[in-house]
N, C-alpha and C positions, 0 to 999 in steps of 0.2 A: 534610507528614507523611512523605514519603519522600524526602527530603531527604539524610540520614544518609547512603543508599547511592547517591544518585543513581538511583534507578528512576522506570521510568516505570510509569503506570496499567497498560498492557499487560504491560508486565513483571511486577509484581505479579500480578497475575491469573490471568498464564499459570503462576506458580510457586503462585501460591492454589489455581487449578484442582489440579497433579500433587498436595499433599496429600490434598486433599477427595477424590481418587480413593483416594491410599493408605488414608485413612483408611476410605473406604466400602467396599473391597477387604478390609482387615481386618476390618472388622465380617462382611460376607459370609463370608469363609474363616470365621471363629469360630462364627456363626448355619448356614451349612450348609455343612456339609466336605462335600470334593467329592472325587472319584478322579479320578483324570491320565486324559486320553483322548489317543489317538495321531490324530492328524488328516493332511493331503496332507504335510505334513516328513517322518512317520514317528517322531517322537519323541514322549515322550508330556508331554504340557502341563496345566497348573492355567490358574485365572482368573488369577493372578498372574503367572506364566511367560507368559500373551498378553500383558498386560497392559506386562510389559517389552518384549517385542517391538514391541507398536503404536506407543509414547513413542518406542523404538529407531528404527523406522523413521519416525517420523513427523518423528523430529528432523535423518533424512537426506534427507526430501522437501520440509523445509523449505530445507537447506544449498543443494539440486540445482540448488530454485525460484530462490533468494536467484543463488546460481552463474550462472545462465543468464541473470539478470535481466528476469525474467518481471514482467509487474507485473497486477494489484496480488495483493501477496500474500493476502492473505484469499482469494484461490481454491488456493492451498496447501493451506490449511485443509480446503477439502469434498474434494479430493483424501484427505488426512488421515484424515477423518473415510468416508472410502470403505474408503480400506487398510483402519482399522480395525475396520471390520465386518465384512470378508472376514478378516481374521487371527483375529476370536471366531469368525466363522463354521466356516471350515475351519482352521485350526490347531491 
């Protein structure tokens, strides 16, 4: 079934997941608009605006992991999944 591009299951998934986010991030923004709050940057931020920062960095924690050759990658991921709480959180 994915043949065409040569992907793999993971690969798929991980580009399934970033829609399903755009798309429930747009439904959000639509259903309740939100005001920019300024958080520890200083600049003021949407759900959206984290939302590129967390993918942003999370795709340089992946690069760093892969870089250093840490294994096994799936603890990138809770790393990931940490950043990202603290970037909604205080950003």
């Amino acid at each position: 079934m994915l043949d065409w591009m040569a992907w793999t299951w993971p690969t798929a998934t991980f580009f399934g997941t970033i829609a399903v986010l755009l798309i429930l991030f747009t439904i959000l923004a639509r259903r309740y608009p939100e005001t920019p709050r300024a958080g520890v940057l200083r600049i003021e931020t949407t759900r959206g605006d984290r939302l590129f920062i967390t993918l942003l960095g999370s795709a340089f924690i992946n690069l760093i992991w892969l870089g250093l050759g840490l294994e096994p990658q799936y603890w990138a991921l809770v790393v990931c999944l940490v950043y990202a709480a603290a970037v909604f959180r205080w950003v």
